[in-house]
N, C-alpha and C positions, 0 to 999 in steps of 0.2 A: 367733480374733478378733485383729485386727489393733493394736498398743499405740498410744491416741491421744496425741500429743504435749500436747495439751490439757489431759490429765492434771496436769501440769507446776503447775497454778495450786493443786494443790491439794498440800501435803507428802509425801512418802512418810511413810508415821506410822511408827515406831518400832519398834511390836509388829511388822510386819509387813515391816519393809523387812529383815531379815537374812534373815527366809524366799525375798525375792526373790531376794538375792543367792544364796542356799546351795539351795534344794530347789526353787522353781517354777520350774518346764517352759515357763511361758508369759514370764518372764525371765531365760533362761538368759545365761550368760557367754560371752567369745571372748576368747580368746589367737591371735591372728595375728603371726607369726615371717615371717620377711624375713631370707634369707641376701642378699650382697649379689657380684655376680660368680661365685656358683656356679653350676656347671654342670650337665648332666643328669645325669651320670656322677659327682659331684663329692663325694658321700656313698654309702657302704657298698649301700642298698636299692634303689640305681639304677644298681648292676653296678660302685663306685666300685672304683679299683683298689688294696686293700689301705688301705683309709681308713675305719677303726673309726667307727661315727656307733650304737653301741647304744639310745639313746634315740630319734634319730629314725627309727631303723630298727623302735622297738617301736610307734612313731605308724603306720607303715606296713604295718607285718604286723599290726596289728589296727582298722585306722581304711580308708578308701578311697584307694587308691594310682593316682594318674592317671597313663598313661604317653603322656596326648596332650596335655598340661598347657603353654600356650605362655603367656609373658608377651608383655606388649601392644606392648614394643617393644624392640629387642636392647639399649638401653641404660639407664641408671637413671632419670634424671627423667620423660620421660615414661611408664612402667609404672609408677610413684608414683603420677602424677596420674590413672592410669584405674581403678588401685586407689581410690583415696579418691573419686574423683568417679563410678564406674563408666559412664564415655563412655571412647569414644574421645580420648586426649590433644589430639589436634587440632582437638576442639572449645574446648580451651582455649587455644588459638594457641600448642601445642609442638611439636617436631617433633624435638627436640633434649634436650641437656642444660642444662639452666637454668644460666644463664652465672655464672662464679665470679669473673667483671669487672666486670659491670655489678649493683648490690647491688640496682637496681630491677628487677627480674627476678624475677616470681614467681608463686606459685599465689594471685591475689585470692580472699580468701573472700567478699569484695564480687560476685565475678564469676560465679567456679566455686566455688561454697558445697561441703565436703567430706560423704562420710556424717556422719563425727561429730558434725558441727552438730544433724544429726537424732536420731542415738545421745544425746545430749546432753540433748536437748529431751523424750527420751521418759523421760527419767531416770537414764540411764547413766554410771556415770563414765568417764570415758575416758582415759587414757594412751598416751604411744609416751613410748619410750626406744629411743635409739642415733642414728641417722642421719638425717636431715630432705632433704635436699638440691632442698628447693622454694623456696629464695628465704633470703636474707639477711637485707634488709631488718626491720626490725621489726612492720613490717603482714603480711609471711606469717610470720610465727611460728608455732609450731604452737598456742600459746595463741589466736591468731587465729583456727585453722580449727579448730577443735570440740574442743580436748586440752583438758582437766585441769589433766594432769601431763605434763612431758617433762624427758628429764636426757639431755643426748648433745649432736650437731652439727650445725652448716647444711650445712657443705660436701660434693666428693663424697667424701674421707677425709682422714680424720687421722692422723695416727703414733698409733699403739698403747699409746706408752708416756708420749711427751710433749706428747701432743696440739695440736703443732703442724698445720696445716691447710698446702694446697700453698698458699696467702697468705705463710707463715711466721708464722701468727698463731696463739694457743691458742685453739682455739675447742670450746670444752666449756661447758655454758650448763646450770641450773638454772632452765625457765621464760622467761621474760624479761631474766634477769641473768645474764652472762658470767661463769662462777664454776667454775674450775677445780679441781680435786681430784686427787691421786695413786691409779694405778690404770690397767692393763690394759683398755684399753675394754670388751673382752669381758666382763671381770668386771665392769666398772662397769655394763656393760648386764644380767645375770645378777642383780645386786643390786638396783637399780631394782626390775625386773619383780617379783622376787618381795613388794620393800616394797610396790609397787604391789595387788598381788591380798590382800594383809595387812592392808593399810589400809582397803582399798574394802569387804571384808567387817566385819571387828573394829570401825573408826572409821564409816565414811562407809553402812556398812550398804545396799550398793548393789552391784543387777549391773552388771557393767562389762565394756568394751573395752579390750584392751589390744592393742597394734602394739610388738612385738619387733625392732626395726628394727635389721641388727647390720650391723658394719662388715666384717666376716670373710665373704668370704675375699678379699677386694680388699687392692689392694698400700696400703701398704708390707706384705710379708711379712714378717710377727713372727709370733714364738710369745710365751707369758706369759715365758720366761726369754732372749729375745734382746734386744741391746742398743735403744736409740733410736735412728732414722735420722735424723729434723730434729730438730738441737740447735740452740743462740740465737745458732748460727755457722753452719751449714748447712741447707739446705733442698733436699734433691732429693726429686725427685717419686718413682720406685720405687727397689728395690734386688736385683731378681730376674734383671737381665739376665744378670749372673756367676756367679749361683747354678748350681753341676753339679748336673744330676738327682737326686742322690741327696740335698743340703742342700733344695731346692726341694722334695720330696716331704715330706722329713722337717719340714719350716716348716708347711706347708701341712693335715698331717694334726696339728701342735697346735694349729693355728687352729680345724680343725673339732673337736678334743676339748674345746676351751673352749668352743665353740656349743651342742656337743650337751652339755655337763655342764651349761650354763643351760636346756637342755630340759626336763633330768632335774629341774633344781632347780624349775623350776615347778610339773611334773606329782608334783614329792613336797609340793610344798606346797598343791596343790589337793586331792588326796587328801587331808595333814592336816585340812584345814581342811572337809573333807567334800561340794566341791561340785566334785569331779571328773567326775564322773557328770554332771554339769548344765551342762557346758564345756564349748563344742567349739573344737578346738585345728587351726590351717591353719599348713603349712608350705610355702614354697615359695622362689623367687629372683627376684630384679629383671630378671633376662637371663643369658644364655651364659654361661659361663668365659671367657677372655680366650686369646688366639691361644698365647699364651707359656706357659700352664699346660699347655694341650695338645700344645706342645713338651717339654716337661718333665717332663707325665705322662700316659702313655702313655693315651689313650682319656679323659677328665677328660669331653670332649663328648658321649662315647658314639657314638665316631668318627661325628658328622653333619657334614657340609660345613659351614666357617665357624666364625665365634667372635662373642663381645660385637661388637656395631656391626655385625652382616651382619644382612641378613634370611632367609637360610639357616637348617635348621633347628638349628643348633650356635651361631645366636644368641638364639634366642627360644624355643627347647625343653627346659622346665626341670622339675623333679622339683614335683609338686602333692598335696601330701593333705592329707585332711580326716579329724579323730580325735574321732568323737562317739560315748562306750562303750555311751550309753544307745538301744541298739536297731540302730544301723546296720550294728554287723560288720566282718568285712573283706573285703575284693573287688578286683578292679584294674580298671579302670576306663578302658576307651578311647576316652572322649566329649571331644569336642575343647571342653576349659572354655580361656577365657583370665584374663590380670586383671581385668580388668573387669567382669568377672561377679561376684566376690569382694564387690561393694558392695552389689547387689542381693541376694544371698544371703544376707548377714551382717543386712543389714536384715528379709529373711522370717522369718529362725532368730530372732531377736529381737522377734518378732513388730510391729514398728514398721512406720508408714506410709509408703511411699514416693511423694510427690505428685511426685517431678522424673523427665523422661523420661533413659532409660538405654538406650544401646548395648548391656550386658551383659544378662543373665539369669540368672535365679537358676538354681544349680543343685543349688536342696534336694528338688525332687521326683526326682530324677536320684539326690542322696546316699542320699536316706532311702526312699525308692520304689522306687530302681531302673529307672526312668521314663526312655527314652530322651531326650536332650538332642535340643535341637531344632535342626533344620538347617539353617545359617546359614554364607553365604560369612567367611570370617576376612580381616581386613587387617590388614597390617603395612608400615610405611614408617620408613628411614632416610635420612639426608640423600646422596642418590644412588642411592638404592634403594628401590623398593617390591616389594611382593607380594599377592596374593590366592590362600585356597585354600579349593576349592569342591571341597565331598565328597574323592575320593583326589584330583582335579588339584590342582596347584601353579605357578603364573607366578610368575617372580622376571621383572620389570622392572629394568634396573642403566643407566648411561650411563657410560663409559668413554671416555677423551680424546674428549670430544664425540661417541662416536657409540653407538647405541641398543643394549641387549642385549635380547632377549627370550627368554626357558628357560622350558620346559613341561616339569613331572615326573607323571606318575603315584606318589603315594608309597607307594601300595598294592605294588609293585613295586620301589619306588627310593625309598626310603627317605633314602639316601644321596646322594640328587639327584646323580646321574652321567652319567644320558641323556637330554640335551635330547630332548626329540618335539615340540616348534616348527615343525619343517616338516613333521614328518608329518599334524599338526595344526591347520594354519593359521586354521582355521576357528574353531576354539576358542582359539586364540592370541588372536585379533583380537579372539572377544568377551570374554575374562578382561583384557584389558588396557583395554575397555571398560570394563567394572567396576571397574576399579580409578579410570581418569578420573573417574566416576559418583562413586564414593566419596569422592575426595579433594574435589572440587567443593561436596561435602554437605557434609563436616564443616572444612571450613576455612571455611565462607560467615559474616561477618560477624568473621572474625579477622584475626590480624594478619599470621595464612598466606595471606587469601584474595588469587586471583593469582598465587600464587606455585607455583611446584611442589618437591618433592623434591630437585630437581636446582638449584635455585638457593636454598633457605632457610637453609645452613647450622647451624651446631652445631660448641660448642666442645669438644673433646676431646684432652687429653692423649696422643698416640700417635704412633710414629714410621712416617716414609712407607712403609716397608718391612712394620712388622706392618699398617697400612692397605691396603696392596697384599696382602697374603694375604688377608685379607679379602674383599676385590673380587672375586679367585682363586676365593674360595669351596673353598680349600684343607682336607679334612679334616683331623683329627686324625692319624690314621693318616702322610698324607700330610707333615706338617708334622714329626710325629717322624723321620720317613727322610728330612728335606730336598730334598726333591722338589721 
């Protein structure tokens, strides 16, 4: 039976509301983590190359381990927005990264109302701690779209240690108030989460949602004991281009040892507190790795063609599990979930009402069933590129100095999208790239996209024209390590 938000009028009474948070089934918990730039390869259980992740590795050898697991879109803001809204971003008129120029740029809750609104309504508390990067402004706050609690940043990263933002500004926020603190983001985000799951049971006597939202593994590359890179005299954007292999590796696996130690810290604190068992715990990433990581380290992508900002699958094929001890097991899982899906899901597991239509679908008869997922063309679009993939084919759509690329992969086969079959397949070229017209048409209709296409909507991103050209390339991992 489905939780009516309508409830809401009447208290959670007292006697009753800790059993909710701690022991019933029909209001269980969610802990949703969010690396941010990692890759599929990018932790230990997804083949990472020599990069210790024991805690998320124990979500995965005993929880469901997806290995067809794509996010919505190769870069961070829009995969935010199809997480929290479970649509397609471009129903919300993005297509891009929410601009770090213009502060009126953002996720309306007025507009595109988030899950949490409804998490909220049905009695939940709700939290995110770490990264926001849906808007500036103070109308998208995250207080605005259905949070609680948040302790972390608007932008897309901050230095690690001094939380200067690529603004040059500190931007570390308690809520609504700009209120900075000393501290390791990482740990600052580790510490949140667990006061959060502390509170919501001990004080606030309430099942809740929590969004683990971490800046790691995205540049600046810091570990807990490396210096700050923006001080109140400099402000660069990253510091990995000089990095040799071996300091690069070595950065990159403290960053995930601080990720996975806030793993560990949750799931030792759900256990204390005895509602382990009643938690179910999603781990995944906002997009690819970054072209440079997989310069630096060997396979990061799980050599797929491309990186962060392609629609290759080495930008949007990212590590996905779901860790619920009570009944589901473990299994791997080759059902093609995206983000999107994430909204609707969390919403069924919580037994709460979902009256808004959604792109995604839930995938708890699929978790807890075993229930084949249902078969649905996949899109993905970046600004110069689209894609759809139907059953094993794949069309990448790309335009290069103004003229049209069309690639057809079987990935049952090519995995590694290496051989175009475009003209041996014209037929099917013609009607997938149909599909993708059809699609873009539907969900841009009444935005600020509609009109426009791929190819002309732009998106701001920090990147130099040469890693954007491998990109394009749809250069592997592999490929990008022998500079090729």
């Amino acid at each position: 039976m489905k939780m009516n938000s309508k409830l809401l009028a009447l208290p959670l009474m007292a006697v009753s509301s800790a059993a909710l948070a701690q022991h019933d089934p029909a209001h269980p918990n969610v802990v949703f983590i969010l690396g941010d730039d990692m890759g599929y390869s990018g932790i230990h259980c997804y083949g990472g190359n020599n990069i210790p992740s024991p805690n998320i590795d124990y979500l995965a050898e005993n929880g469901v381990q997806c290995m067809n697991y794509h996010a919505n879109a190769p870069l961070s803001s829009p995969t935010r927005v199809s997480i929290l809204t479970g649509c397609y971003q471009q129903r919300a008129g993005l297509n891009h990264i929410y601009s770090e120029i213009d502060p009126m740029d953002g996720l309306d809750p007025a507009v595109y109302p988030s899950m949490t609104k409804l998490l909220q309504a049905a009695g939940y508390r709700t939290g995110i701690m770490g990264k926001w990067h849906l808007g500036q402004d103070i109308k998208y706050n995250p207080l605005n779209n259905g949070f609680d609690v948040w302790h972390g940043y608007t932008m897309g990263n901050i230095d690690f240690h001094s939380h200067y933002n690529t603004q040059h500004k500190i931007d570390w926020w308690d809520g609504k108030e700009l209120k900075d603190e000393p501290g390791y983001v990482t740990h600052l985000i580790n510490k949140y989460s667990v006061e959060f799951i502390r509170e919501s049971v001990e004080k606030e006597h309430k099942p809740f949602f929590l969004f683990v939202s971490h800046n790691a593994v995205h540049v600046p590359m810091q570990g807990p004991n490396d210096p700050p890179l923006r001080t109140p005299e400099v402000c660069p954007y990253r510091n990995d281009q000089d990095m040799t292999d071996a300091e690069y590796q070595r950065v990159y696996r403290d960053m995930v040892e601080a990720l996975d130690d806030g793993v560990g810290q949750i799931m030792n604190t759900l256990r204390e507190l005895g509602i382990l068992d009643n938690t179910l715990i999603i781990y995944t990433s906002d997009n690819g790795g970054e072209a440079i990581a997989a310069q630096k380290f060997d396979g990061n992508n799980g050599y797929f063609r491309g990186a962060k900002g392609s629609v290759y699958e080495g930008g949007i094929r990212v590590p996905g599990i779901f860790y619920y001890p009570k009944g589901w097991g473990h299994r791997v899982s080759m059902d093609p979930i995206m983000s999107m899906d994430i909204m609707p899901t969390v919403l069924d597991f919580c037994n709460v009402n979902n009256n808004r239509k959604t792109d995604g679908i839930s995938c708890l008869p699929t978790l807890q069933g075993c229930q084949p997922f249902p078969e649905r063309p996949q899109f993905y679009a970046a600004t110069g590129s689209q894609t759809v993939i139907d059953g094993t084919w794949k069309l990448v759509w790309t335009m290069q100095n103004q003229q049209e690329k069309l690639e057809l992969f079987n990935l049952v086969n090519d995995i590694h999208e290496e051989h175009d079959l475009s003209t041996l397949y014209p037929e099917r070229t013609a009607q997938m790239k149909k599909q993708i017209e059809d699609w873009w048409a539907d969900v841009t209709k009444g935005t600020k996209l509609e009109g426009k296409t791929t190819f002309n909507s732009g998106w701001f991103y920090e990147i130099t024209p040469e890693q954007m050209e491998k990109l394009r390339q749809g250069m592997t991992s592999k490929d990008m390590k022998q500079g090729t």
